[in-house]
PQR file with spaces between the fields and no chain letter, atoms N, CA, C, O and H, PARSE charges and radii, in Angstrom:
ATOM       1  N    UNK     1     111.154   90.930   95.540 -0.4000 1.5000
ATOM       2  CA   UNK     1     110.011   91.199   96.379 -0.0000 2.0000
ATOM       3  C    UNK     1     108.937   90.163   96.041  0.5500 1.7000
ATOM       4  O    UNK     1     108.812   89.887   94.848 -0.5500 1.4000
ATOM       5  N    UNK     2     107.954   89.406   97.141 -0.4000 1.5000
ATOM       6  CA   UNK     2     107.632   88.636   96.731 -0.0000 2.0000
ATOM       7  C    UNK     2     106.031   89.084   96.349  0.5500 1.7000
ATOM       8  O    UNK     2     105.593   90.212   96.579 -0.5500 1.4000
ATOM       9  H    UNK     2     108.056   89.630   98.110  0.4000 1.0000
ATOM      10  N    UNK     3     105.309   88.081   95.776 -0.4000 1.5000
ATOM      11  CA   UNK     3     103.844   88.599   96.188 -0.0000 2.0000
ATOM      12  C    UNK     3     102.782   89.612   96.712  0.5500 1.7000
ATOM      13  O    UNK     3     101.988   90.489   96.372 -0.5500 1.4000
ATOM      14  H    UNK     3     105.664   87.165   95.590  0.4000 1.0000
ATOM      15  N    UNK     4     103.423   88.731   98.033 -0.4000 1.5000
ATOM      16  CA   UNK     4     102.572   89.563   99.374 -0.0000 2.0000
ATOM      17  C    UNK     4     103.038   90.933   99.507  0.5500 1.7000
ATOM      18  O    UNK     4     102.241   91.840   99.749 -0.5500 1.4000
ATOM      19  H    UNK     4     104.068   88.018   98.309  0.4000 1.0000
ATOM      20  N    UNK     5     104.095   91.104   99.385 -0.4000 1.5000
ATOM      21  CA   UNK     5     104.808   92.805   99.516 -0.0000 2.0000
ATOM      22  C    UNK     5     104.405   93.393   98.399  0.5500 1.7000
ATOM      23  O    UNK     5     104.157   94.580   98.606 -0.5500 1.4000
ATOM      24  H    UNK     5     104.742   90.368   99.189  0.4000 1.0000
ATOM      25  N    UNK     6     104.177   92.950   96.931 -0.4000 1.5000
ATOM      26  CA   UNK     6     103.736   93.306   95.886 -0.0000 2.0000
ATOM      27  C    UNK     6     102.096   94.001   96.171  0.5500 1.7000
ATOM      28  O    UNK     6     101.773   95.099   95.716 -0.5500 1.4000
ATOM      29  H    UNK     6     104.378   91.985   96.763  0.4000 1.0000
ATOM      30  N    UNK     7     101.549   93.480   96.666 -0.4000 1.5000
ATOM      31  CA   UNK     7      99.971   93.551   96.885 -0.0000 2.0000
ATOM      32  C    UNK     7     100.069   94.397   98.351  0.5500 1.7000
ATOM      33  O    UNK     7      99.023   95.041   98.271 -0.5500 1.4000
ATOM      34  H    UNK     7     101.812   92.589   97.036  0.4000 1.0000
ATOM      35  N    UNK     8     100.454   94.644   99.161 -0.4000 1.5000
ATOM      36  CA   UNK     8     100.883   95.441  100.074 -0.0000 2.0000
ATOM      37  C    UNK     8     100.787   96.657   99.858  0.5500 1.7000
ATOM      38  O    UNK     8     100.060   97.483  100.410 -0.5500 1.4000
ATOM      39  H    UNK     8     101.304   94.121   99.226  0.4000 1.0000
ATOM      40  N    UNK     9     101.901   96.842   98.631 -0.4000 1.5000
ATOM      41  CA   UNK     9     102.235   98.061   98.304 -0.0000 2.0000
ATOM      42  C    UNK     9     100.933   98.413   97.238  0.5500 1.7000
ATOM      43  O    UNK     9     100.404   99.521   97.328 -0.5500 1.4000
ATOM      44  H    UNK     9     102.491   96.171   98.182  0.4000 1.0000
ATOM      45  N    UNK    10     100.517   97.571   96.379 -0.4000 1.5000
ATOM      46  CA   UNK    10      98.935   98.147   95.425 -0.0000 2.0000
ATOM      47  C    UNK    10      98.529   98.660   96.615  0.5500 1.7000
ATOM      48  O    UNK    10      98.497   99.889   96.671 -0.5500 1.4000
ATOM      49  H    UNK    10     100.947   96.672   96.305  0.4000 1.0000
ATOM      50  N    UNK    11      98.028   97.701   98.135 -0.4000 1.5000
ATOM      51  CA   UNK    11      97.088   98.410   98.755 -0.0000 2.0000
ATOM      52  C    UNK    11      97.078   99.916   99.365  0.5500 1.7000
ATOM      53  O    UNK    11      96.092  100.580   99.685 -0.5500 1.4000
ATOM      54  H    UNK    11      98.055   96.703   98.090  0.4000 1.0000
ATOM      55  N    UNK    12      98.425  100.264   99.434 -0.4000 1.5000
ATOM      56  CA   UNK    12      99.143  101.723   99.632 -0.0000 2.0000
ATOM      57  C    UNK    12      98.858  102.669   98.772  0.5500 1.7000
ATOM      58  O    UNK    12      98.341  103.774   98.934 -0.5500 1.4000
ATOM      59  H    UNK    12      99.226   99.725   99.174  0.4000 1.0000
ATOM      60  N    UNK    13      99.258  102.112   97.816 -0.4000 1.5000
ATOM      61  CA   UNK    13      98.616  103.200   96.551 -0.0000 2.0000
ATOM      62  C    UNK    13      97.449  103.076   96.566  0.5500 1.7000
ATOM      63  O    UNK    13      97.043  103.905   95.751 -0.5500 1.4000
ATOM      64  H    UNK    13      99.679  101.214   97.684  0.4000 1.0000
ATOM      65  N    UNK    14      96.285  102.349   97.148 -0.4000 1.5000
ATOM      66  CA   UNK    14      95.036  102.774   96.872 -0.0000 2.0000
ATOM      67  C    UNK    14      94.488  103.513   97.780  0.5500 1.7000
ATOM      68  O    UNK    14      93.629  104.361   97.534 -0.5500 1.4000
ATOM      69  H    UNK    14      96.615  101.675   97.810  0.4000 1.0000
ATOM      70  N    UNK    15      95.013  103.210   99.089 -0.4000 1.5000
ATOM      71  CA   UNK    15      94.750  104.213   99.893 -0.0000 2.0000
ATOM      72  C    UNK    15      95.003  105.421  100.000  0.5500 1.7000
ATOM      73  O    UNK    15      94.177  106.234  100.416 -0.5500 1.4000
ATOM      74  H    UNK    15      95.710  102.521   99.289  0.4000 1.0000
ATOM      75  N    UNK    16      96.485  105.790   99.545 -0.4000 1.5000
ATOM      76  CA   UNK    16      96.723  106.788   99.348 -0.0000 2.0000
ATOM      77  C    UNK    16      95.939  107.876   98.587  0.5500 1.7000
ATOM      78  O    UNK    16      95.668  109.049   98.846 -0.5500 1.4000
ATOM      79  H    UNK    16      97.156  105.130   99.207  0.4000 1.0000
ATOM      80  N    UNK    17      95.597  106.814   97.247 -0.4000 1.5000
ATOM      81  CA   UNK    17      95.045  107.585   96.725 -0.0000 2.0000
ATOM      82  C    UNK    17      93.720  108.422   96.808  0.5500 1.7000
ATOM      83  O    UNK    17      93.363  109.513   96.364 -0.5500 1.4000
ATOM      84  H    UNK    17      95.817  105.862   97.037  0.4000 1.0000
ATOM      85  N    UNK    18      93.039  107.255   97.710 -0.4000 1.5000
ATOM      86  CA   UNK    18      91.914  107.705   98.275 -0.0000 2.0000
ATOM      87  C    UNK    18      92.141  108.810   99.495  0.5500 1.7000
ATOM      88  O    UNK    18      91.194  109.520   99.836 -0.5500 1.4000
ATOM      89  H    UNK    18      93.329  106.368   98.070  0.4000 1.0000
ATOM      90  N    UNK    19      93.118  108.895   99.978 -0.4000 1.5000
ATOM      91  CA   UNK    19      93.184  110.036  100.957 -0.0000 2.0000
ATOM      92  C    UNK    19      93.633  111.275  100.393  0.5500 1.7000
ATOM      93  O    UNK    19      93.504  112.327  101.018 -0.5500 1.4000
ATOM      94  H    UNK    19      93.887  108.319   99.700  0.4000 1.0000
ATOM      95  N    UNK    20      94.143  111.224   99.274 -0.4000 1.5000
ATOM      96  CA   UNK    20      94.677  112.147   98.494 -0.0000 2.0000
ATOM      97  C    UNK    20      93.164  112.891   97.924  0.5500 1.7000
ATOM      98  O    UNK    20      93.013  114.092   98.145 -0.5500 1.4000
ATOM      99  H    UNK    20      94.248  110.369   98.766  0.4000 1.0000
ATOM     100  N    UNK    21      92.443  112.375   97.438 -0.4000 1.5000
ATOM     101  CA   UNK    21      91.183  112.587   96.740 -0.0000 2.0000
ATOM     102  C    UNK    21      90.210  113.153   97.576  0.5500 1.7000
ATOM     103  O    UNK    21      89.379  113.863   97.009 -0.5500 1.4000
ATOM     104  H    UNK    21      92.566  111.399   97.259  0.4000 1.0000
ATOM     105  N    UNK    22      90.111  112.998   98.875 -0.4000 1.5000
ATOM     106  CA   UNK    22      89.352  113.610  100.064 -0.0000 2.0000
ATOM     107  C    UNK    22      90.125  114.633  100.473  0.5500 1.7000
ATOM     108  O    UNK    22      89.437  115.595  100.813 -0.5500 1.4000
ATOM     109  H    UNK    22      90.787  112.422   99.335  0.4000 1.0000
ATOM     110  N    UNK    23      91.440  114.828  100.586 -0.4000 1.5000
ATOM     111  CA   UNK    23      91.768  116.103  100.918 -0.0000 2.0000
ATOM     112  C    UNK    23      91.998  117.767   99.377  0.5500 1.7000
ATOM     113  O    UNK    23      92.089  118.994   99.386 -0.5500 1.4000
ATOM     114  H    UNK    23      91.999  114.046  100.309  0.4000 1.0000
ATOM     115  N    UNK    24      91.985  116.645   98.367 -0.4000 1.5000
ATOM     116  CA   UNK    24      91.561  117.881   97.641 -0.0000 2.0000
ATOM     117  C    UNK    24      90.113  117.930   96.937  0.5500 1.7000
ATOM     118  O    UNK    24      89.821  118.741   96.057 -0.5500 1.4000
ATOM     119  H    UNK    24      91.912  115.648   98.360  0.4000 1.0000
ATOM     120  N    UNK    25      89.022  116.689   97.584 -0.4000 1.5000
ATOM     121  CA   UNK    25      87.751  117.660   97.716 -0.0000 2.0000
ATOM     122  C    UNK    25      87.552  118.509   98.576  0.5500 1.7000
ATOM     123  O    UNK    25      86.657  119.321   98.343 -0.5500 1.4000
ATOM     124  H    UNK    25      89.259  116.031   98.299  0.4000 1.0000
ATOM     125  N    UNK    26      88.341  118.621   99.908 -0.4000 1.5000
ATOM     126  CA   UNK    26      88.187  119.304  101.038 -0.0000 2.0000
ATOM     127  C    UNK    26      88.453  120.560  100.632  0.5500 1.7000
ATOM     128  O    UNK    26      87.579  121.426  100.675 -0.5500 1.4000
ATOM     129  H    UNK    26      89.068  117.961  100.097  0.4000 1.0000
ATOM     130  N    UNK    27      89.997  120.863  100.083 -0.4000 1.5000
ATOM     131  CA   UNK    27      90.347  121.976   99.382 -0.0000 2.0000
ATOM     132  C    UNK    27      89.783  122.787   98.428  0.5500 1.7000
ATOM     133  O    UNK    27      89.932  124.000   98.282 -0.5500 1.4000
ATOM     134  H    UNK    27      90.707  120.160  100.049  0.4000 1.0000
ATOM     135  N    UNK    28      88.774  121.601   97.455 -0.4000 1.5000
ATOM     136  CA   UNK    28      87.866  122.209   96.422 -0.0000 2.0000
ATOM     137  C    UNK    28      86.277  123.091   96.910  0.5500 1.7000
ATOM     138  O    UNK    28      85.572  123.950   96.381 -0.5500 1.4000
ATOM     139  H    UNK    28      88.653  120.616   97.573  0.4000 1.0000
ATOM     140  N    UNK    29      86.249  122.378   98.083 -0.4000 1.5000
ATOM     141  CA   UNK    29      84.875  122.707   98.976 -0.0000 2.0000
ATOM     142  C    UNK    29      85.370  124.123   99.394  0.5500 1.7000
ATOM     143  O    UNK    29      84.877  125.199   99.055 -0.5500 1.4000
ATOM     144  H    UNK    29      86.822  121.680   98.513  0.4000 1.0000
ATOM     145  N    UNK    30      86.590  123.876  100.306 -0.4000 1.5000
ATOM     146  CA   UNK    30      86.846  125.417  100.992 -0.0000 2.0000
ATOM     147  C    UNK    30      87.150  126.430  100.086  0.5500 1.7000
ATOM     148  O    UNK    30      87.129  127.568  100.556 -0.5500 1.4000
ATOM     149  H    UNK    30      86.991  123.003  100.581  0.4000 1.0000
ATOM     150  N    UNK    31      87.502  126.277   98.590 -0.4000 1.5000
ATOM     151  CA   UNK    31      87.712  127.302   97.244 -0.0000 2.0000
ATOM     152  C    UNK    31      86.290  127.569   96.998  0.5500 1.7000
ATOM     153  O    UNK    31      85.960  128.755   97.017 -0.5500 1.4000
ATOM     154  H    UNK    31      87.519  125.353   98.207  0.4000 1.0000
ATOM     155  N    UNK    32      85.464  126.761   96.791 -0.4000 1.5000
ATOM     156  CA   UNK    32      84.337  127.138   96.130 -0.0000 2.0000
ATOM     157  C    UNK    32      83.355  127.932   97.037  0.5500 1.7000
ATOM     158  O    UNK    32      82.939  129.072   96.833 -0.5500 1.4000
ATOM     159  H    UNK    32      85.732  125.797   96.776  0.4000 1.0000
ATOM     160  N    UNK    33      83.078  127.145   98.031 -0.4000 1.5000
ATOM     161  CA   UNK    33      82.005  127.218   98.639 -0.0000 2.0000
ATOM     162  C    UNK    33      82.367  128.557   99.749  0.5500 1.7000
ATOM     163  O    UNK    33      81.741  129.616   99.711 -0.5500 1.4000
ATOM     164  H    UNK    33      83.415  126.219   98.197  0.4000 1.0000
ATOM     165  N    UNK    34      83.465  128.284  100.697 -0.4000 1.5000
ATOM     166  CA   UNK    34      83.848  129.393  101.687 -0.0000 2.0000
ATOM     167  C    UNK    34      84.566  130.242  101.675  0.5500 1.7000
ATOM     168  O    UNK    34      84.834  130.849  102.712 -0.5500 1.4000
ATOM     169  H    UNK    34      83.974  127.423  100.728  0.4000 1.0000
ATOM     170  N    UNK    35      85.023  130.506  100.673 -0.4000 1.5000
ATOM     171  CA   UNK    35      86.204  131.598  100.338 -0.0000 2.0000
ATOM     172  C    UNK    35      85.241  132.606  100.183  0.5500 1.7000
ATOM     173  O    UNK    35      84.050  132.351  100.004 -0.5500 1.4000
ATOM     174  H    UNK    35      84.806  130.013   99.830  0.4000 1.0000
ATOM     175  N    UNK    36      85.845  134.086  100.262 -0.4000 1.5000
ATOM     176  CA   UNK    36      87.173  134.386  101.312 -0.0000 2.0000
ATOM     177  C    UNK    36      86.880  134.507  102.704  0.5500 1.7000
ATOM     178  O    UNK    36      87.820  134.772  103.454 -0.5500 1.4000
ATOM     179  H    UNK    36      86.813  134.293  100.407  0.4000 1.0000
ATOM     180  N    UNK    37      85.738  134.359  103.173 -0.4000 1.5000
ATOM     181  CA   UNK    37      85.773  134.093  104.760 -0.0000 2.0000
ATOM     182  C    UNK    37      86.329  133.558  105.021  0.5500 1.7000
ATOM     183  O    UNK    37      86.758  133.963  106.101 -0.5500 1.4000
ATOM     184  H    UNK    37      84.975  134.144  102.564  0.4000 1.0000
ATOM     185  N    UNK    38      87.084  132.062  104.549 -0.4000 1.5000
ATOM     186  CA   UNK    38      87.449  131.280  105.448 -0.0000 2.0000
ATOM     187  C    UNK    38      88.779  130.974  105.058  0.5500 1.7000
ATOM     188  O    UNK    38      89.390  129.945  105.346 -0.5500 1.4000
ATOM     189  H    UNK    38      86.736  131.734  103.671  0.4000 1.0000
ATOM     190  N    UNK    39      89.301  132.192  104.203 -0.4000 1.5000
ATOM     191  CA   UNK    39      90.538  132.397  103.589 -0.0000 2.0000
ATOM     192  C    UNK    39      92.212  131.955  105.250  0.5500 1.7000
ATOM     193  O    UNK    39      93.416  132.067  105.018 -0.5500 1.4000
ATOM     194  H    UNK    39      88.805  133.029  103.970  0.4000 1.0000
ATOM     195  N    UNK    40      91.694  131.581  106.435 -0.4000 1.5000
ATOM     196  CA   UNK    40      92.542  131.614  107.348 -0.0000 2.0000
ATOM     197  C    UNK    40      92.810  129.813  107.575  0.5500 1.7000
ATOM     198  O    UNK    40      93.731  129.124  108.014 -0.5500 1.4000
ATOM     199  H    UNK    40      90.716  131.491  106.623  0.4000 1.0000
ATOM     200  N    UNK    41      92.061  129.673  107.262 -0.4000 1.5000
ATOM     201  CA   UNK    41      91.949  127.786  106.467 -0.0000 2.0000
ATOM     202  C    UNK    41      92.726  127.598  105.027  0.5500 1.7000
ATOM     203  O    UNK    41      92.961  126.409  104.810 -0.5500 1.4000
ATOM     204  H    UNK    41      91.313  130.233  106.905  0.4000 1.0000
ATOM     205  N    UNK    42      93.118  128.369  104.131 -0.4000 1.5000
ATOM     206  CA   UNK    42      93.393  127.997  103.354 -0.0000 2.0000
ATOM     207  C    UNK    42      94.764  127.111  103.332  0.5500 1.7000
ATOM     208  O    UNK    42      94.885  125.980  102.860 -0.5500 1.4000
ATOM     209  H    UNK    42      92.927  129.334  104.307  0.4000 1.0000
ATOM     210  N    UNK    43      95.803  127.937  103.983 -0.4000 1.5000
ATOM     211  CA   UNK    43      97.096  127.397  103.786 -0.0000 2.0000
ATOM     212  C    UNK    43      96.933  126.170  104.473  0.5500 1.7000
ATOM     213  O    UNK    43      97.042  125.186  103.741 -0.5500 1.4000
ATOM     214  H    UNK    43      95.704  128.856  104.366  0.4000 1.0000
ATOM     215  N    UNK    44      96.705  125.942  105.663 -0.4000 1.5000
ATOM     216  CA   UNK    44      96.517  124.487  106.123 -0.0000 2.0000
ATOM     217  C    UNK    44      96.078  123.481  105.575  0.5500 1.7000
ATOM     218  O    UNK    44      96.516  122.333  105.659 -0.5500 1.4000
ATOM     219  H    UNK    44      96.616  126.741  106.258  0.4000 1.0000
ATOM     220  N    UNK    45      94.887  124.000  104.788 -0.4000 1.5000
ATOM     221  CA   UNK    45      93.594  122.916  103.877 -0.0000 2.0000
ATOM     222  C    UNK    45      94.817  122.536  102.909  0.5500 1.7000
ATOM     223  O    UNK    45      95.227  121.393  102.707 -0.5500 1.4000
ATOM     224  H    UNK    45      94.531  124.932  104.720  0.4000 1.0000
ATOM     225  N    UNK    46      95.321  123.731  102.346 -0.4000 1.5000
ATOM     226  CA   UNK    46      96.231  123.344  101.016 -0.0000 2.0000
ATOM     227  C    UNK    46      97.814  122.821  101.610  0.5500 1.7000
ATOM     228  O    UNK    46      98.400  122.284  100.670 -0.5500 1.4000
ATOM     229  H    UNK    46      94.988  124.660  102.510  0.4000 1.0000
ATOM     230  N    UNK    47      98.456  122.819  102.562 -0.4000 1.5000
ATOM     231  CA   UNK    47      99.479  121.894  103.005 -0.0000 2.0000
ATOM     232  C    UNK    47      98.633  120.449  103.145  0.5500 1.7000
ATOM     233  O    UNK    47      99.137  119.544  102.480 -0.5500 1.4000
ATOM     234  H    UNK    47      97.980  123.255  103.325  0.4000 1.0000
ATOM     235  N    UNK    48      97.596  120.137  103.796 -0.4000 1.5000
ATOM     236  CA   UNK    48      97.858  118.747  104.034 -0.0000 2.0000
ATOM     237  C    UNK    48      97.087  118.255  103.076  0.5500 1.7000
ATOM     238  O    UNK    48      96.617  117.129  103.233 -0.5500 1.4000
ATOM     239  H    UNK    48      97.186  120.872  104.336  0.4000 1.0000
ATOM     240  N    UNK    49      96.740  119.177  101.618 -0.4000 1.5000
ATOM     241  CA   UNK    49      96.215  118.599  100.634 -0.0000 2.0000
ATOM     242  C    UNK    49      97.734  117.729   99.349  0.5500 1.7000
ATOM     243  O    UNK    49      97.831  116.761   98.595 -0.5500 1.4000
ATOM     244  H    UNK    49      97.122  120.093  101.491  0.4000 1.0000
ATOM     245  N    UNK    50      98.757  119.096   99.922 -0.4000 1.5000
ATOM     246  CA   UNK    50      99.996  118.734   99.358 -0.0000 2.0000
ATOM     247  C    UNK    50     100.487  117.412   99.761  0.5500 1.7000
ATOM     248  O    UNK    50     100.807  116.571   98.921 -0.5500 1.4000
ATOM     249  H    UNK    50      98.679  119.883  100.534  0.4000 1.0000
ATOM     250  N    UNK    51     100.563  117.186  101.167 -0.4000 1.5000
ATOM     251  CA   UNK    51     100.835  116.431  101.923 -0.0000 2.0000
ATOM     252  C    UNK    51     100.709  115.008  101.493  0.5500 1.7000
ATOM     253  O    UNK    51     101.643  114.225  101.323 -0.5500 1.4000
ATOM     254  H    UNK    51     100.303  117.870  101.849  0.4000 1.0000
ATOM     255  N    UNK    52      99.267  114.741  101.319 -0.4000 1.5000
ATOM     256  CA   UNK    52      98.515  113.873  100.916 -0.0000 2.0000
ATOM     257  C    UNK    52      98.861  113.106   99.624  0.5500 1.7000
ATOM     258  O    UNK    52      98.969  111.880   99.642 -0.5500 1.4000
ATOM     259  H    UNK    52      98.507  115.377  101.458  0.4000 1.0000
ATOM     260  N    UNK    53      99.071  113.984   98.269 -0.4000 1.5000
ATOM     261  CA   UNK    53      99.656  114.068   97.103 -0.0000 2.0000
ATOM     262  C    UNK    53     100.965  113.315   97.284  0.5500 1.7000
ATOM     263  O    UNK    53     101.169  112.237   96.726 -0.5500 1.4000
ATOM     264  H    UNK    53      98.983  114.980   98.255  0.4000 1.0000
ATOM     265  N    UNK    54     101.944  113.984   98.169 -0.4000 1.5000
ATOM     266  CA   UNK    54     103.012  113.632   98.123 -0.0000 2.0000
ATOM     267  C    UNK    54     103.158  112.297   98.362  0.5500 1.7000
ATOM     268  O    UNK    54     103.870  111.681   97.570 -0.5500 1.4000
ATOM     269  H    UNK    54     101.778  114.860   98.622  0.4000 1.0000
ATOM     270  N    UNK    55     102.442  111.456   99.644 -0.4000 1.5000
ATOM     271  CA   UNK    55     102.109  110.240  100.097 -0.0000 2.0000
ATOM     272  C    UNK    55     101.749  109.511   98.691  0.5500 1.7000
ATOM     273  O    UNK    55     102.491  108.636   98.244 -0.5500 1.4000
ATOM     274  H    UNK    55     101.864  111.957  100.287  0.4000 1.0000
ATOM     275  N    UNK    56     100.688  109.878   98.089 -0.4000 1.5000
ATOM     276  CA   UNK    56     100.270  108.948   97.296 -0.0000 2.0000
ATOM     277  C    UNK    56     101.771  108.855   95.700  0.5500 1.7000
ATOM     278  O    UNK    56     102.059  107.998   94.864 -0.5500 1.4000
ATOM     279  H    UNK    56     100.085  110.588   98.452  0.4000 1.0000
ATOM     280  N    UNK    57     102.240  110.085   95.996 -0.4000 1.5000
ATOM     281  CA   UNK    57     103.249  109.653   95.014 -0.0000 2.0000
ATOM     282  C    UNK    57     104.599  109.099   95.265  0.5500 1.7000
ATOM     283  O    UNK    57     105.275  108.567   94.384 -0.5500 1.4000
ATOM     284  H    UNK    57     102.006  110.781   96.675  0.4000 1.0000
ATOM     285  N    UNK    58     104.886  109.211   96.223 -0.4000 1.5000
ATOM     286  CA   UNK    58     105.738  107.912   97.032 -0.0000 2.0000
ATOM     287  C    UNK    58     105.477  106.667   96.451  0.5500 1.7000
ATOM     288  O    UNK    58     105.994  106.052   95.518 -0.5500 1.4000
ATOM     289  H    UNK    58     104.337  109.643   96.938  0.4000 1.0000
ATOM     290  N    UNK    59     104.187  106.350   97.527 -0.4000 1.5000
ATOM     291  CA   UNK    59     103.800  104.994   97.530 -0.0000 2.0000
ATOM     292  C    UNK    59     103.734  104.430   95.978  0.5500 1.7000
ATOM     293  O    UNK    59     103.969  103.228   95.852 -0.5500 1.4000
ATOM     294  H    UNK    59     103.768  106.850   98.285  0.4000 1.0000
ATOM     295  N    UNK    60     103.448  105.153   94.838 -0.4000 1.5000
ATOM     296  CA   UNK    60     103.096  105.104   93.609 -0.0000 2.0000
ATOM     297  C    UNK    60     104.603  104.631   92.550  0.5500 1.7000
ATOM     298  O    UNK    60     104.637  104.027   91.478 -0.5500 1.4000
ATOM     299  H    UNK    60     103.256  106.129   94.940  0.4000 1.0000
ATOM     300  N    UNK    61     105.729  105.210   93.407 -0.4000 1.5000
ATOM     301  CA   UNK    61     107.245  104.775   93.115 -0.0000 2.0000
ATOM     302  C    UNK    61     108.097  103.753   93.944  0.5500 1.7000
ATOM     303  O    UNK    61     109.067  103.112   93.538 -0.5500 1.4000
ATOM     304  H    UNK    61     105.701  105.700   94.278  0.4000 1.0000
ATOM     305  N    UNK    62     107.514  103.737   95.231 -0.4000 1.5000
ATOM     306  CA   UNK    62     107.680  102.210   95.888 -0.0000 2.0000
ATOM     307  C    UNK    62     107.216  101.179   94.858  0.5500 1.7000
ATOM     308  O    UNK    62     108.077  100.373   94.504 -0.5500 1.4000
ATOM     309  H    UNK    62     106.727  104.258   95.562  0.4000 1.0000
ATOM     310  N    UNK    63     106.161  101.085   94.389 -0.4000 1.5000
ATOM     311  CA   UNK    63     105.527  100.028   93.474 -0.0000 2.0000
ATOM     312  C    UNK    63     106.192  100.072   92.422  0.5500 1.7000
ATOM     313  O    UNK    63     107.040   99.187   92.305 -0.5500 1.4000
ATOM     314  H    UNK    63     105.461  101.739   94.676  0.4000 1.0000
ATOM     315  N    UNK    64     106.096  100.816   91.596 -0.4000 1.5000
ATOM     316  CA   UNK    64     107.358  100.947   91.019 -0.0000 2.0000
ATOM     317  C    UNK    64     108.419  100.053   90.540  0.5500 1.7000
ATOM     318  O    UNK    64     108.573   99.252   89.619 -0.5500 1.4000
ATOM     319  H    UNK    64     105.407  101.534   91.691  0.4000 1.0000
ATOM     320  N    UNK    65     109.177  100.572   91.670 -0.4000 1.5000
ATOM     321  CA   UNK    65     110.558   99.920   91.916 -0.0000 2.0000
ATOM     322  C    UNK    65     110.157   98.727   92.486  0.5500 1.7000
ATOM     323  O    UNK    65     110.939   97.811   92.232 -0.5500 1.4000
ATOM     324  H    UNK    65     109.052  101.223   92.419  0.4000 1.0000
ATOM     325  N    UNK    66     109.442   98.496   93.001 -0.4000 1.5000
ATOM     326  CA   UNK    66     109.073   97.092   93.575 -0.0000 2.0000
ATOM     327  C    UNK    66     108.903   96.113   91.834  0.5500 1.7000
ATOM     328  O    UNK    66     109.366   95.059   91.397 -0.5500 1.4000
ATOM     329  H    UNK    66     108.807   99.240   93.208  0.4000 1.0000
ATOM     330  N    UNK    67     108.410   96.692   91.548 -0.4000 1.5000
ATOM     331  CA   UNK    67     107.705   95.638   89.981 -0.0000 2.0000
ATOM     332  C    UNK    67     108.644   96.020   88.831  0.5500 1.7000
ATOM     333  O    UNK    67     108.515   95.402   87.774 -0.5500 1.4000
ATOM     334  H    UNK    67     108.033   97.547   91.903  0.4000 1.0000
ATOM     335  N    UNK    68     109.767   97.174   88.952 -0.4000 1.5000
ATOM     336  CA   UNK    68     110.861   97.160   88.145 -0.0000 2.0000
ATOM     337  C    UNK    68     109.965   97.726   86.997  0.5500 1.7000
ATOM     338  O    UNK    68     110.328   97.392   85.870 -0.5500 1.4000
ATOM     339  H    UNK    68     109.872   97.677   89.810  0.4000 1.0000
ATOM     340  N    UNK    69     108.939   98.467   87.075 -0.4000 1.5000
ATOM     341  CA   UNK    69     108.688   98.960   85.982 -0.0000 2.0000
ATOM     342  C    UNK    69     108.577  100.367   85.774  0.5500 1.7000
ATOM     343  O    UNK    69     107.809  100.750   86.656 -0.5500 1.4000
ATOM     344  H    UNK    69     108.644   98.738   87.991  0.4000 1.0000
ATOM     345  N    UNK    70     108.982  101.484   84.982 -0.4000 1.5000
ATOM     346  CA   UNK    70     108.966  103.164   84.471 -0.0000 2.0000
ATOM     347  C    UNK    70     107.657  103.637   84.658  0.5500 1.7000
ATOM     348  O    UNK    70     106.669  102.912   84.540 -0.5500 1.4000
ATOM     349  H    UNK    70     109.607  101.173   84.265  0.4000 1.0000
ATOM     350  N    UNK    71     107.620  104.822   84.943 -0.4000 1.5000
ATOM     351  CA   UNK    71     106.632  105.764   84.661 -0.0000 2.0000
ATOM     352  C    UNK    71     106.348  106.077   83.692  0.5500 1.7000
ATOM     353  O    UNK    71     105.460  106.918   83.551 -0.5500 1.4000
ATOM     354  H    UNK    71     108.423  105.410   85.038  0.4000 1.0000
């Protein structure tokens, strides 16, 4: 893999990670702040908080394997 695909994939993981990080402040907001009113939000808030996670840990083992190096 050359370079450019190398730095590609950093930029994946950073995004990811940053989308990962906004959906479980989102999740942390709707625990703290609106629960249990808004307990009909939860499972959704918390799937695409999972969601999110999962993305960033993908992308986090693409790189990885891209750079041949362990966790």
């Amino acid at each position: 893999m050359n370079d450019e695909e190398i730095k590609r994939l950093e930029k994946e993981v950073k995004k990811t990670k940053r989308l990962a990080g906004e959906a479980a402040m989102a999740l942390h907001d709707l625990i703290e702040d609106r629960l249990p009113e808004a307990y009909g939000e939860l499972m959704e808030t918390a799937q695409a908080t999972f969601d999110a996670c999962k993305a960033w840990d993908d992308a986090c083992k693409k790189l990885l394997a891209a750079t041949g190096e362990t966790a």
